[in-house]
N, C-alpha and C positions, 0 to 999 in steps of 0.2 A: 477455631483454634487461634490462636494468639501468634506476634511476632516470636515471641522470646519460645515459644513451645514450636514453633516449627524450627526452629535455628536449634534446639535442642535435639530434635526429632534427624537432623539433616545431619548433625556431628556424629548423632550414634549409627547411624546407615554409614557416615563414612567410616569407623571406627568398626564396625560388623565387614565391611567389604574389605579392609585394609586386613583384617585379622584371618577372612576368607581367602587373600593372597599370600598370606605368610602360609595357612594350614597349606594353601597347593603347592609352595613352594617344599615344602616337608618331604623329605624323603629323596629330592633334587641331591645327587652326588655333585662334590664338590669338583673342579675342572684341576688337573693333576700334570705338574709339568716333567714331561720324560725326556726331553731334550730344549734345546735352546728354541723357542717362540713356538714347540709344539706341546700342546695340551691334547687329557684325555677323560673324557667320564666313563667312568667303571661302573657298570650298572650290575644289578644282581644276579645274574648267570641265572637264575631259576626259570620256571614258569613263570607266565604273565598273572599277574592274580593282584586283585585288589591293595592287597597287606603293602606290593614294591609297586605301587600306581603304574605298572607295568614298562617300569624303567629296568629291564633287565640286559638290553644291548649295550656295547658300547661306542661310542662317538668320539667327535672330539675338532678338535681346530688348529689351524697351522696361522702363524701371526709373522706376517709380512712385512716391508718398511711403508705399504701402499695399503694396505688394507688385510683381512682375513678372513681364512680360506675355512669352511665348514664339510668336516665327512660324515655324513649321516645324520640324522636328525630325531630320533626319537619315535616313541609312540602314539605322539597326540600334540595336539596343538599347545596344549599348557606346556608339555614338555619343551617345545621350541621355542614360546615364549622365555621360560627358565633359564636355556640357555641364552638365549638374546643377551638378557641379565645376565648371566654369569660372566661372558665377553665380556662386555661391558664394564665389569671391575677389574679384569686384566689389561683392557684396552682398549682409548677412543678411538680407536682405526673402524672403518667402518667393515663391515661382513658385506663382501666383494660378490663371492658363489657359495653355493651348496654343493657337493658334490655325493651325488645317493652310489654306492656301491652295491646294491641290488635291491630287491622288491620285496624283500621280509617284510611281514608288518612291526615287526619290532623296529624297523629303520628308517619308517618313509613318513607317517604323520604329522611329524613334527614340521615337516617341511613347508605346509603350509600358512605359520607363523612368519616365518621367511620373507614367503612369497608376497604378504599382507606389507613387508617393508619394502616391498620391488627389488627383492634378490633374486637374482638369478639361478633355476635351478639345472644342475649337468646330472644327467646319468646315460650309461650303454643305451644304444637302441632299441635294445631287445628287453631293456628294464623297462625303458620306458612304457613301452607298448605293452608287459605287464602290468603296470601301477594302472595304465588307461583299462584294460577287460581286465581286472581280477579284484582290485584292492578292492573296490566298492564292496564285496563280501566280507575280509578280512578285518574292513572300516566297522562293519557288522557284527564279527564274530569278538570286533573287542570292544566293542558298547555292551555287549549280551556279558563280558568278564570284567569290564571294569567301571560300566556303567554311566550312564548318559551325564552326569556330572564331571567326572574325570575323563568324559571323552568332550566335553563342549568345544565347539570352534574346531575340531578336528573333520578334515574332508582330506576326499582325493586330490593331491596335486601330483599332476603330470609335467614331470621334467618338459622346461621348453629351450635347451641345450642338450643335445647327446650326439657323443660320438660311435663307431663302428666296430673303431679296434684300439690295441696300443699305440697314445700319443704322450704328446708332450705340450705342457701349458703350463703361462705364466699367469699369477692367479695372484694377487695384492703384492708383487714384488717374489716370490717364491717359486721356484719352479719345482712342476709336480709332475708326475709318470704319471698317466693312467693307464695303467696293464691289464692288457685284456688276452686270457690265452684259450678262446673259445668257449663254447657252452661246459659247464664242471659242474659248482654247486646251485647256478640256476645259468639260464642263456645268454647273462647280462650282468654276468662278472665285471667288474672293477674292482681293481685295488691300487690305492694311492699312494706313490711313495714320494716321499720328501726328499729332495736330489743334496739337499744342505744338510740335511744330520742323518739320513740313511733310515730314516723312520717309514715302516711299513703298515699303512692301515688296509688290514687284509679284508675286512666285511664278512661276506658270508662262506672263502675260502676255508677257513678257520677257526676251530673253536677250543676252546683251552679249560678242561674241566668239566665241559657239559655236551651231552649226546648232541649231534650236530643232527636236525631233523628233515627228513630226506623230503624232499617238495617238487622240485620242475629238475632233479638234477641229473649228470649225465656222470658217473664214477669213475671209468675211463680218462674222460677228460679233466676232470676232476683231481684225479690222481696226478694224473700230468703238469696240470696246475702247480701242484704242492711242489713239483719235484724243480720247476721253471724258477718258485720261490728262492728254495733251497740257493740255487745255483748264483740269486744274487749276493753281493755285500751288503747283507740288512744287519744294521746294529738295532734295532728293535724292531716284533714283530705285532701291533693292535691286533688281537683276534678279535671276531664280532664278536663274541663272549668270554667271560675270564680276563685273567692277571695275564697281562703284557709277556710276551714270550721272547727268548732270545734263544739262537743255536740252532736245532733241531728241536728245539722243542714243539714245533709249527707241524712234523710228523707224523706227531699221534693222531692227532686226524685222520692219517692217510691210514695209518695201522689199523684205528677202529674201521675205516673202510672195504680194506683190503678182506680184514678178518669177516666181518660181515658179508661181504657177499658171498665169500666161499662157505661161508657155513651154511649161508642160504642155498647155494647151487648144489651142496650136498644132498642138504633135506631135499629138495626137490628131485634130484636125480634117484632115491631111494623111494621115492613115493612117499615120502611125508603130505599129509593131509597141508592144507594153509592154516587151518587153526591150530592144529598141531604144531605146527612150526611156530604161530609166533607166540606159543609157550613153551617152544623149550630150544628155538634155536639161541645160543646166548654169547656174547663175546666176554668171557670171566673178567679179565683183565680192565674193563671199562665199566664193572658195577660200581665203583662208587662218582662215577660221574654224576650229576645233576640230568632229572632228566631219565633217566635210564629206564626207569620202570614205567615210563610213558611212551617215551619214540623207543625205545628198542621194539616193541611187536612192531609198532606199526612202520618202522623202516624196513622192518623181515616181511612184512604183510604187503610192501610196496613194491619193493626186487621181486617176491615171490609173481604177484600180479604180472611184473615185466618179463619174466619168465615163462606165463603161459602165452601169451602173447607172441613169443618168438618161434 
């Protein structure tokens, strides 16, 4: 093969790999600013599925005078890469921490893109010690849905920062809450607020439009969570899924909670069968949530289990 044919040969590989980075970057939501130096990406509320490369949480960044502060990371390594870039166009400041607000896998893979630039990652103790026994399945279950291409370079990383409970830390010039108010929607709750614009990145406290799907979590607690929310001065509320909330609207959560369980404890105490129940226990008011015709049995299927149990 000749000079001039491998120099032709080398420009089209780079021209295929280059055009291979734009298609991954496709489908990347744009970072959206809701207050002064905090950004958010709105990812698609739905199921994880091929079609949204399984960007359906959401994230996002707090931008400091020292550097900037990352909550949540995404589903996959490309995902974190993405972001990198996306930062990047808002600002040379460099990415200080990560901070994971819980062990979803819609929210931890990305993390590892991160870690590859020597960021530091924080999460609860009791996330972390999930992401270590658990994700390596979950890392699993979303190469089998979104396939060994859109999962490449994605692994387990385990946070090597974590705190115990609610603190307080300065993070690139910003100072941030991290509110922990027990085991709720999983044992390693976080949620981070921005002490400078009142901004609340709630994680998996929260969800806005879409069934929130019941995993390691404690309801009770859970509940309480929501109500601890309430009680502060948040001028906005990140749910991990959905459009940005303000007010009470961070509630309905607790509503779709409430309402479910009793309707479960119902069935149960009448002698409803468990397959019975989880086709016909139902909360009306939350059918057109995203989601609903999937976790709805299997969060009635879950309570019910914790029921014979007791």
């Amino acid at each position: 093969m000749t000079v001039g044919c491998l120099r032709l040969l080398f420009c089209a590989l780079i021209l295929a790999m280059s055009g291979f980075a734009h298609a991954a970057m496709s489908g990347m939501p744009a970072p959206v600013a809701i207050a002064p130096g905090v950004y958010v990406f709105i990812g698609d509320n739905d199921a994880v599925a091929p079609k949204n490369h399984g960007i359906v949480a959401n994230n996002g960044f707090v931008v400091g005078p020292d550097g900037v502060t990352v909550i949540d990371s995404g589903s996959s390594y490309r995902y974190g890469r993405a972001m990198i870039e996306a930062i990047r166009k808002i600002t040379p400041l460099p990415v200080k921490r990560v901070i994971i607000t819980h062990q979803a896998p819609e929210f931890v893979f990305g993390a590892a893109a991160f870690r590859d630039d020597g960021v530091p990652i924080l999460a609860h103790a009791r996330a972390a010690q999930l992401i270590r026994e658990r994700c390596s399945i979950c890392l699993a279950n979303l190469r089998k849905t979104l396939g060994e291409d859109e999962m490449a370079g994605s692994r387990v990383t385990v946070p090597d920062e974590t705190v115990d409970g609610t603190t307080e830390i300065e993070s690139g010039g910003r100072k941030l809450q991290l509110l922990h108010f027990g085991p709720a929607s999983t044992p390693g709750d976080l949620a981070v607020l921005d002490t400078q614009t009142g901004v609340l990145f709630a994680g998996g406290l929260v969800s806005n439009g879409r069934i929130p799907e019941l995993r390691n979590e404690q309801i009770p607690g859970w509940l309480a969570a929501l109500e601890h929310l309430r009680a502060l001065d948040l001028k906005t509320v990140v749910p991990g899924f959905g459009a940005p909330l303000h007010g009470d609207g961070i509630m309905q959560t607790g509503v779709y909670l409430r309402e479910l369980d009793a309707s479960v404890k119902r069935a149960y105490e009448k002698g409803i069968g468990l397959t019975e129940a989880m086709h016909t226990v139902q909360v009306p008011a939350f059918r057109h949530y995203k989601l609903y015709a999937i976790a709805q049995p299997q969060n009635v299927q879950r309570i019910y289990l914790q029921l014979e149990k007791q």
